[in-house]
N, C-alpha and C positions, 0 to 999 in steps of 0.2 A: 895658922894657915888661913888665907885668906877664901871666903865662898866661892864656889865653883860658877859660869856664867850658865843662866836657866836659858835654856833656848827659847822658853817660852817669853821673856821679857825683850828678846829681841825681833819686835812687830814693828816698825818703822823702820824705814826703806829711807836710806839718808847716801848725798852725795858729796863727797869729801873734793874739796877745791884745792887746786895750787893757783897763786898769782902771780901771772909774769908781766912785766914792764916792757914795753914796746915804744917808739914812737911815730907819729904823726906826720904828714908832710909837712909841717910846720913846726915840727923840731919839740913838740910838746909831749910828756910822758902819757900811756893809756894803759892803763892796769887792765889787764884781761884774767879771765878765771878761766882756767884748762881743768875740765872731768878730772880726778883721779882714780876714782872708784867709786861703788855703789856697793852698801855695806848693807845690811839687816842690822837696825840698832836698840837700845834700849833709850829712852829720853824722860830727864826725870827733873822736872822744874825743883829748886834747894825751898825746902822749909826754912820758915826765919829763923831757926836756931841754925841751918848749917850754911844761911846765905851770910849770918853774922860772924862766924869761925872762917868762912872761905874768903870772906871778906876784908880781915884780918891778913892776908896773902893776896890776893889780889882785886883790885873793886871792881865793884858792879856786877861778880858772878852771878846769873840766872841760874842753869843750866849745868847738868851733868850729862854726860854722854856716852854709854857703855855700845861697847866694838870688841869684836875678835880681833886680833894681831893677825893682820897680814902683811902690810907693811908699814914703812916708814910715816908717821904722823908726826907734824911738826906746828908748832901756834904761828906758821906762817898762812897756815890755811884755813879756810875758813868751811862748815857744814851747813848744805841746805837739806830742808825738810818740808816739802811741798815750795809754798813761796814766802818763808821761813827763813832766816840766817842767821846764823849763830858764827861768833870770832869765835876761835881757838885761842884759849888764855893761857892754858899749859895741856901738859899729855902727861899718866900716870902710866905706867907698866906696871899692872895691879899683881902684888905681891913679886914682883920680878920676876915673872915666870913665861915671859912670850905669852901668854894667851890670849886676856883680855887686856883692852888701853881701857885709861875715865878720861874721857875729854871735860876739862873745868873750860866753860865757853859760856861767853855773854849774847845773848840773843837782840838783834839788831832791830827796833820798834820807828 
């Protein structure tokens, strides 16, 4: 069984993004980011042993991202953290249980 989420690790106030595609008067695409939520999170930059194991899965993970399940998360979206952003590379339903997600997200420099 996987550890329970310590309410004390989730100190960071993070804001989870959808992007939708609009266009222009001149007929050109404009990605906009719509709010989804504002979560309390946990934010844990990967030591080099587990940036090179995540790595292995997908490149260039920085970042893990611990969340209560409330709703839908998708690596369409992307999380800011001050003036901060992190892509969404995948979403984990830790231990399958509804509770908490691990967002694996590469942070945008």
């Amino acid at each position: 069984m996987g550890k329970e989420m310590q309410i004390g690790k989730l100190r960071h106030l993070i804001k989870i993004q959808s992007g939708t595609v609009s266009q222009d008067v001149a007929g050109e695409e404009i990605l906009t980011w719509i709010l989804e939520a504002e979560r309390w999170a946990s934010i844990e930059p990967l030591s080099g042993q587990e940036r090179f194991l995540e790595a292995q899965i997908q490149a260039d993970v920085t970042h893990k991202i611990g969340v209560r399940m409330a709703f839908t998360v998708t690596p369409k979206m992307r999380v800011l953290f001050g003036s901060r952003i992190f892509d969404i590379l995948s979403v984990l339903n830790v231990g399958e249980r509804d509770v908490k997600l691990k967002l694996i997200c590469r942070e945008n420099v």
